[in-house]
C-alpha positions as CSV (number, residue, x, y, z in Angstrom):
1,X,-41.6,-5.6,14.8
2,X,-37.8,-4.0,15.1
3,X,-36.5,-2.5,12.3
4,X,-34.2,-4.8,9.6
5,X,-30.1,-4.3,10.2
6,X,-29.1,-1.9,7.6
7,X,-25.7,-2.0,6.4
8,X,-22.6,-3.5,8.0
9,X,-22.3,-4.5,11.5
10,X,-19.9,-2.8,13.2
11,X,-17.5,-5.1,15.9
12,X,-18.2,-8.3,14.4
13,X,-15.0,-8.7,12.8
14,X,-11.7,-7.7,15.1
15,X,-8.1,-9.0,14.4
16,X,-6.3,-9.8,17.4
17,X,-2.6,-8.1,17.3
18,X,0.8,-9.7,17.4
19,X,2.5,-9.4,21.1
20,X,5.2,-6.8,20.9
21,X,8.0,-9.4,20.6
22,X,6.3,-10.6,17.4
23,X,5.7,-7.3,15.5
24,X,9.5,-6.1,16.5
25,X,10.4,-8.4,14.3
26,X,8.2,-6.7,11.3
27,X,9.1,-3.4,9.0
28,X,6.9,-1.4,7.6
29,X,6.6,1.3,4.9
30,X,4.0,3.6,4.1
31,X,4.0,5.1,0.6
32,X,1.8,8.1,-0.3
33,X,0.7,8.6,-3.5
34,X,-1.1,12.3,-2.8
35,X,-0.1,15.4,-5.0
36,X,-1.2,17.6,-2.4
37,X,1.6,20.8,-2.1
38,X,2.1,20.6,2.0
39,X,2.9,17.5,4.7
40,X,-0.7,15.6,5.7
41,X,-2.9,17.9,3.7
42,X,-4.3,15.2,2.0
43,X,-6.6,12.9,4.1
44,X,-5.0,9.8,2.1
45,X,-1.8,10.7,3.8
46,X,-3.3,11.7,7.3
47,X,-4.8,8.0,7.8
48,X,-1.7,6.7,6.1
49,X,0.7,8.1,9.0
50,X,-2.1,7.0,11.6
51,X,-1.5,3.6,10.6
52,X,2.2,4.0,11.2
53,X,1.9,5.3,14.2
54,X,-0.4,1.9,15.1
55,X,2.4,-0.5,14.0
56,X,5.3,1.5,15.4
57,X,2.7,0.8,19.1
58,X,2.6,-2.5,18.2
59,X,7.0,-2.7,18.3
60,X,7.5,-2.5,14.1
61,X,9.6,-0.5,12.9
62,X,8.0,1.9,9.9
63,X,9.2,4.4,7.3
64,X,7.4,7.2,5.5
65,X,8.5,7.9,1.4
66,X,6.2,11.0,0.1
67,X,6.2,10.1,-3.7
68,X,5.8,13.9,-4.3
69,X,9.1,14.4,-2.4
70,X,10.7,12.3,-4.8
71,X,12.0,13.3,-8.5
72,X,10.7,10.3,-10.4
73,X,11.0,10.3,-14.2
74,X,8.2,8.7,-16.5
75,X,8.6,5.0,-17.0
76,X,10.1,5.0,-21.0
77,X,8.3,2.3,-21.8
78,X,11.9,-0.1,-22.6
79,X,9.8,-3.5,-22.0
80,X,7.8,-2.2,-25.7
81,X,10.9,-2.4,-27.7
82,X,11.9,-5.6,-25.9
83,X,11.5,-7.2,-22.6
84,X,14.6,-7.7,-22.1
85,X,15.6,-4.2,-21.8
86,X,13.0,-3.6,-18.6
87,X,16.2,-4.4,-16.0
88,X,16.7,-3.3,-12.8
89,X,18.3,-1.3,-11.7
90,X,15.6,0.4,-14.0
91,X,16.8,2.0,-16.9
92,X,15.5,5.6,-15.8
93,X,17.1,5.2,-12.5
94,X,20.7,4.7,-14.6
95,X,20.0,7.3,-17.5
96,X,18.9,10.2,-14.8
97,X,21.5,11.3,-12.0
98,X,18.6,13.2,-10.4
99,X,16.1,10.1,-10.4
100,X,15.3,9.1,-6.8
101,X,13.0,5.8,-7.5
102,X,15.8,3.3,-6.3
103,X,15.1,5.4,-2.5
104,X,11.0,3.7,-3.3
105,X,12.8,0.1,-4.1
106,X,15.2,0.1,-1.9
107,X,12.4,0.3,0.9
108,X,10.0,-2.1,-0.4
109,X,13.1,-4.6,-1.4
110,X,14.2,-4.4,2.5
111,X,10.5,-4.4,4.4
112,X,7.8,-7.0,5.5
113,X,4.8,-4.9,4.5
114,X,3.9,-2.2,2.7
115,X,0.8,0.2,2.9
116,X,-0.1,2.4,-0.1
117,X,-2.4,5.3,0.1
118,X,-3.9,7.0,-2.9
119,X,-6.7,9.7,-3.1
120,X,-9.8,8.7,-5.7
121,X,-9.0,10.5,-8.6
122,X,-11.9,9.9,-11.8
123,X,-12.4,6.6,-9.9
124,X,-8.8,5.5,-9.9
125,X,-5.8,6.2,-8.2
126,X,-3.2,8.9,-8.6
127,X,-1.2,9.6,-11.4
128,X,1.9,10.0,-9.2
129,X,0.7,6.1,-7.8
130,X,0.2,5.3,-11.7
131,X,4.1,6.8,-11.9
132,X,5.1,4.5,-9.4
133,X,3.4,1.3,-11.0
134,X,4.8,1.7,-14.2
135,X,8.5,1.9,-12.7
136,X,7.7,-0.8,-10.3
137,X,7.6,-3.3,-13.8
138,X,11.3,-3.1,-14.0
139,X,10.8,-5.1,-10.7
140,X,8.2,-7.3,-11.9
141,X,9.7,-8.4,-15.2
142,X,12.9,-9.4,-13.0
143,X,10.6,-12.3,-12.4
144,X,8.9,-12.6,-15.8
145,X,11.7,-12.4,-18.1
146,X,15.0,-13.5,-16.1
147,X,13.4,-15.7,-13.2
148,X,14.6,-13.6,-10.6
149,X,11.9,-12.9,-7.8
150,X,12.7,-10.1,-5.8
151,X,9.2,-10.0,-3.9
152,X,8.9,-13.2,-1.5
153,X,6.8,-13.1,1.2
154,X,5.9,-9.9,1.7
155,X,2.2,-8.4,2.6
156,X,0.9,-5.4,1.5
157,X,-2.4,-3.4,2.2
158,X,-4.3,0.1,0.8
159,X,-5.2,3.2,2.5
160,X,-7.9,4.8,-0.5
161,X,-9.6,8.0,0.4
162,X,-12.1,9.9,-2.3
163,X,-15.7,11.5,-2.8
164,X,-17.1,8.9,-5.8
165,X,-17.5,5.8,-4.9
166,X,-14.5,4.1,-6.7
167,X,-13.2,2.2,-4.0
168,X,-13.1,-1.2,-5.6
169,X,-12.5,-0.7,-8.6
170,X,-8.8,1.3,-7.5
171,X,-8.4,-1.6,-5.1
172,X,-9.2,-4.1,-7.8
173,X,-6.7,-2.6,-10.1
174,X,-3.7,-1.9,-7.1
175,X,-4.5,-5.7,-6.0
176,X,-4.2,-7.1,-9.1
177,X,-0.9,-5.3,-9.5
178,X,1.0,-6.2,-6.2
179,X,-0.2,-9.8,-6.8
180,X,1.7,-9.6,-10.2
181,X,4.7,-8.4,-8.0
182,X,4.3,-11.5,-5.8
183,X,2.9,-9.7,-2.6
184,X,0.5,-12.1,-0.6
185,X,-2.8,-9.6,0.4
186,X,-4.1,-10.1,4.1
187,X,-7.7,-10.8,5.1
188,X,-8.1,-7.4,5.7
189,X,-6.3,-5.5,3.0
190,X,-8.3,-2.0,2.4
191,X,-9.0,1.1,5.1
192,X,-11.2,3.5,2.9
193,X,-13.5,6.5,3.4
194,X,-16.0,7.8,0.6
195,X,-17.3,11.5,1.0
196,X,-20.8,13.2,0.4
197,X,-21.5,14.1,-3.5
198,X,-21.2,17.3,-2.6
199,X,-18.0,17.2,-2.4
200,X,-17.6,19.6,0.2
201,X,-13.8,18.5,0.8
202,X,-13.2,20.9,3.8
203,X,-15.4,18.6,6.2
204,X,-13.7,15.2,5.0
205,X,-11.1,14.9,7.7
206,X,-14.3,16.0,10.6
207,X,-16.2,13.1,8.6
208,X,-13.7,11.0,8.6
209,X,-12.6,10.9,12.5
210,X,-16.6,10.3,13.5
211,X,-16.4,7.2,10.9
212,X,-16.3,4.1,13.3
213,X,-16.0,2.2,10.2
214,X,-12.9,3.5,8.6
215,X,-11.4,3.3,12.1
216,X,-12.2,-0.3,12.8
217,X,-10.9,-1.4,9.2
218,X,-7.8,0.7,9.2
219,X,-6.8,-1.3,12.5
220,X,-8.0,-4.6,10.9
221,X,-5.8,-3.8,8.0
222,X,-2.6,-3.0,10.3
223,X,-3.3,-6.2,12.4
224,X,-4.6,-8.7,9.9
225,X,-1.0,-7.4,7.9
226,X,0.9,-8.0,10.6
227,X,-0.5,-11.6,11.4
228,X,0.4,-12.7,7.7
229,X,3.6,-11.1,7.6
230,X,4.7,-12.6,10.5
231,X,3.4,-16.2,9.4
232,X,5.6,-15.9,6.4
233,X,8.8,-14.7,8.1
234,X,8.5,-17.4,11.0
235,X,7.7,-20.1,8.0
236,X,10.1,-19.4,5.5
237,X,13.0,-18.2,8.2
238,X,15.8,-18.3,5.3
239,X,14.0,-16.1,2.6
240,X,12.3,-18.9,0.8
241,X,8.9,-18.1,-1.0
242,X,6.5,-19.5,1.3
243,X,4.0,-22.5,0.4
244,X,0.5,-21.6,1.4
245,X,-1.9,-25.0,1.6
């Protein structure tokens, strides 16, 4: 008798991209949330820029932000004392003439879909990506407190890279989070990679490349976020939030 199928099948599930009129229509940012010192040390980040690349094939147009190359200040924590002091522009971003967050929302306000990466760090993400949440509630509460959405159809999708397996539970928690914001998540939302426990980091990248898996899903996630990004533009033409039956 053969041997039982062991693990995933790899090729079963391919997303058919947008034709180059389509996706020119489409902008894209990628956002890495890596602490690493030097440009595309960190695996995270490599993959991340990969992914550009595969959009900016496909006709999108699509920007890099570094978070480390950005002074951010700590979230102060204004929506404690009262809701209605979590405005945006964000408090920090008024009280701090060397803040540079409105650079990260000014992008996100003005693009179709955004990709964060984020190294596994304790099984979560990055503190500088935990930085980033908590400043990103000034854009939230917008909605929550003074009925202003700022997010409409918009698509966004995770890059997560990290040697204990703690993949779904950072997705679960970044997920959870953008759908708060009012992002819409594609079929194919998550490109990840989870090393040896030996955590010989030197070999990751070498790993990574031979990984058929990480390769197919980190094409599925830049096609299966294109397809619902452009469903939402070509729906909802004027800005509108989209209705999804």
């Amino acid at each position: 008798m053969p041997a039982p199928l062991v693990g995933r099948k790899f090729g079963i599930h391919t997303v058919p991209p947008l034709s180059f009129e389509q996706a020119r229509t489409i902008k894209v940012v990628g956002i890495s949330g890596s602490s690493r010192q030097q440009p595309m040390m960190s695996k995270s980040e490599r993959l991340l820029d990969r992914a550009l690349d595969k959009y900016r094939s496909y006709g999108c147009t699509a920007e890099f932000i570094r978070l480390k190359d950005l002074v951010i200040h700590d979230c102060e924590g204004n929506y404690s004392e009262n809701p209605a002091y979590c405005t945006y522009p964000c408090q920090s971003s008024m009280k701090y003439e060397d803040d540079q967050m409105q650079v990260v929302y000014d992008a996100i306000l003005g693009c179709d879909i955004l990709i964060l990466a984020t190294p596994i760090r304790w099984n979560n993400h990055s503190a500088l990506v935990q930085k980033f949440v908590e400043r990103m509630n000034a854009i939230e509460n917008q909605y929550s407190w003074f009925g202003n959405q700022m997010i409409k159809n918009k698509v966004c999708g995770l890059i997560i890279i990290g040697h204990v397996d703690g993949v779904q539970h950072v997705a679960g928690n970044l997920l959870n989070f953008f759908s708060w914001l009012g992002f819409h998540i594609p079929e194919d939302a998550i490109a990840s990679w989870v090393g040896e426990n030996d955590e010989d980091t030197t070999r990751d990248w070498e790993l990574i490349e031979k990984n058929r898996y990480t390769k197919e899903d980190l094409e599925n996630l830049v096609t299966s976020s294109l397809q619902l990004a452009y469903n939402l533009k070509t729906a909802n033409p004027d800005g509108a939030e989209a209705k999804i039956l």
